[in-house]
Steps between C-alpha positions, in 0.01 A plus 500: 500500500775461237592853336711508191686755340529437082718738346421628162161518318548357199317159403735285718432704776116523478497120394690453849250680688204358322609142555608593933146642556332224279706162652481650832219681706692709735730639327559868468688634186696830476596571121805745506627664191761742408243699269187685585347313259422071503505271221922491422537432148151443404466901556828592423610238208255379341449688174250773535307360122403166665234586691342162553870377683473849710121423599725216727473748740139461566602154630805671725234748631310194612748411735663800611116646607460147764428561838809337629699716243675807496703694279759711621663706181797765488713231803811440377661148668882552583760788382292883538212317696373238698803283626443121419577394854206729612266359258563162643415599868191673356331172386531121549623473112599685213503405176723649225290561122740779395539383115846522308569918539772488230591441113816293385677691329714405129814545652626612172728864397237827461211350704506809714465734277228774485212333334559158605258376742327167653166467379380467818622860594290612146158252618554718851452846338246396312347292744508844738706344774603778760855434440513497161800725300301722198845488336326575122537177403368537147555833423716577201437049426470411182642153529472345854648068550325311766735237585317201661214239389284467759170681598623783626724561194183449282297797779738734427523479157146542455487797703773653327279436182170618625335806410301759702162365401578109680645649778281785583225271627763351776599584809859635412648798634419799263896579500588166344151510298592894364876306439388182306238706324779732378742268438752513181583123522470328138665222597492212763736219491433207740816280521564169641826321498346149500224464210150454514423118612689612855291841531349540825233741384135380430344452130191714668727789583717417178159531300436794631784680348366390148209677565623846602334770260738694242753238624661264311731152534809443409601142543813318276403137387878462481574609843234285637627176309805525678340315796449168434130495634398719230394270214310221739422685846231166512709377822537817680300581785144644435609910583839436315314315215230789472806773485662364195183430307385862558861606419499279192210697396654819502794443359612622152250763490598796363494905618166657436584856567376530851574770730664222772697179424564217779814319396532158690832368475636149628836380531714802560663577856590834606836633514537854576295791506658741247516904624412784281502837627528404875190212494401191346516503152476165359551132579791301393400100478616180414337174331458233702437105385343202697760321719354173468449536928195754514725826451652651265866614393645838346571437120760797438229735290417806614173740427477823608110625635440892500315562834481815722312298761618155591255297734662202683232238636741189557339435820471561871675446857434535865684702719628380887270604740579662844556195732427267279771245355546498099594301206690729256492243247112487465436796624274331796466456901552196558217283617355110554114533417507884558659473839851753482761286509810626704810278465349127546232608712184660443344804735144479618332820408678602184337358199561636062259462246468633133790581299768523809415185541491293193715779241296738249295169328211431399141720428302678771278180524845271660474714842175313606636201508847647643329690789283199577829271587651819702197531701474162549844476677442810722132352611691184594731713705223710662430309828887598576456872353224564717696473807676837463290765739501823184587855655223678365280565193765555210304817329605662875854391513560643131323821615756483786757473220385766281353310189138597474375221320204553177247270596242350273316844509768682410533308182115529443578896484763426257268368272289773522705716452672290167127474352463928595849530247371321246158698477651797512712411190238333322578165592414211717745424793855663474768383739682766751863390410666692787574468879300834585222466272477131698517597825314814512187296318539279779537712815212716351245276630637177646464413858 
């Protein structure tokens, strides 16, 4: 019998567990995560008003609930838990789905600064995750710049421009909800320093900005003509092609009066944060122009954004794991076909999938394929793995180490208790967004 640890619960790692039990009979999965909860990012990232993405985890459950499955929350794999080279006596293999943990940063004067934040650290309060900062983030906002043009730029700027009545029927924690509701911002600027044929977000989450109520667009025809795309997008790939249509179709239009404008700006790079009165204040930029090479160049002209909240979502990168080797330049273990690769040699028994693997690309849909060629290298390797005699059943030895682990019961009795929040506020399902809430729903009555 081959038994597998998968660390992390995200897609990668459930798509890694579904294909071992599906390509191969006898093999017994063990699906660790730092969190109480499963799912990764498709709990704790994806944006709490698109539901239908969300309902994903119906297909997660699928998996995690097999017979030769088991999920083992709140185990934390290296520094403060479980040491790596004890995981790897615990089970033949072990494979590594643990995501890109950090943001890049702008690397730019002021980005530290009291209300200047990732926008993955804003998604995580929002999102309830148990080690999320409630830091105010809009309070006292009128203007807030989102600097990025991908998806997750385009989530948070909706959020930020959502009212009470759209968000009320999600499952948001009721201290963002009671924040957002209340929230003074007027203004949303979403910035990009490239311009809108090279945006990374897509035209259905662009559209849905344009149909925010009491919101309005603000998009410059001149500023978009500055990329040389703009006037015949007919040879630019399908998503890139849609983008500049819709933004075509915007632009020019003038201020109705509503109580929230979305500015979406193109061609202007940040500079510096600007302080005023100890905090972000506003955002100093400069033009940019094609290159000619698929980038752009500074032009010498400067524009100065007001903003008391600045939002950076330029990206993400993986962080070196404990025993593992590590590119820094990609942010990645590095691997041939998902087997770790350690100098010119790979190790039998260490495998990466996901976004340690490959770098933060692609949609939720590119791990399939990802965790397929992974598992495919380790189930080639299996007739060696199974030689090593394990010590003992692993849920023992981290009992023996202190880490009582939330099984799959456990994070039934979180649910319960999320859907007992939200009826008691008048709601549907509520998230617990903290590390007691979590855990005591899940001692209560798992087994």
């Amino acid at each position: 019998m081959l038994r597998v640890a998968v660390v992390g619960s995200g897609p990668s790692g459930v798509y890694t567990a579904q294909n071992l039990v599906q390509l191969d009979p006898g093999v017994h999965v063990d699906v660790l995560d730092r969190l109480p909860c499963p799912y990764g990012l498709v709990r704790y990232g994806v944006a709490p008003d698109h539901e239908k993405i969300k309902s994903l985890q119906n297909n997660l459950r699928t998996v995690l609930e097999h017979e030769r499955v088991r999920f083992l929350g709140g185990v934390q794999v290296g520094p403060g838990g479980l040491p790596a080279d004890r995981l790897r006596e615990l089970y033949h293999a072990v494979v590594y789905c643990v995501g890109a943990a950090t943001d890049r940063h702008l690397g730019i004067p002021g980005e530290d600064l009291p209300g200047s934040w990732s926008a993955t650290q804003f998604v995580s309060w929002y999102s309830a995750h148990p080690d999320a900062v409630d830091d105010g983030f809009v309070r006292g906002t009128r203007s807030a710049v989102v600097i990025g043009a991908g998806n997750v730029a385009v989530d948070v700027t909706r959020m930020l421009a959502r009212g009470a009545a759209e968000l009320s029927p999600t499952d948001m924690p009721q201290a963002a909800l009671s924040a957002l509701a209340a929230s003074p911002v007027t203004d949303i600027h979403m910035v990009a320093r490239r311009g809108p044929s090279q945006a990374r977000f897509t035209t259905k989450e662009l559209r849905e900005l344009g149909g925010l109520p009491d919101t309005e667009l603000v998009v410059d025809p001149d500023e978009l003509a500055i990329d040389p795309a703009y006037a015949d997008p007919s040879a630019l790939p399908a998503v890139q092609r849609r983008n500049v249509e819709v933004l075509r179709g915007w632009g020019g239009a003038g201020l109705r009066g509503a109580a929230r404008s979305i500015w979406l700006r193109f061609f202007l790079r940040p500079v510096e944060l600007l302080a005023e009165d100890g905090r972000v204040g506003a955002v100093l930029f400069e033009r940019t122009e094609p290159d000619g090479r698929g980038g752009v160049r500074g032009t010498g002209q400067y524009e100065t954004v007001e903003a008391q909240l600045v939002l950076r979502s330029v990206g993400y990168r993986g962080v070196p794991l404990e025993g593992l080797p590590f590119d820094e330049d990609t942010g990645t273990v590095p691997h041939v076909r998902g087997r770790v690769l350690h100098g010119c040699f790979t190790v039998p028994g260490e495998y990466v999938a996901g976004w340690i693997k490959r770098g933060p690309t692609g949609v939720i849909g590119t791990n399939r394929p990802d965790a397929k060629e992974t598992v495919t290298s380790l189930l080639e390797d299996a007739s060696m793995l199974v030689r090593k005699e394990l010590p003992e059943d692993p849920v023992t030895a981290l009992r023996a180490a202190g880490i009582e682990p939330v099984r799959w019961a456990g994070w039934q009795a979180i649910e319960r208790a999320e859907a007992a929040l939200g009826a008691s506020l008048g709601r549907s399902v509520v998230k617990l967004a903290d590390w007691e809430s979590l855990l005591a729903a899940a001692r209560a009555t798992a087994s």
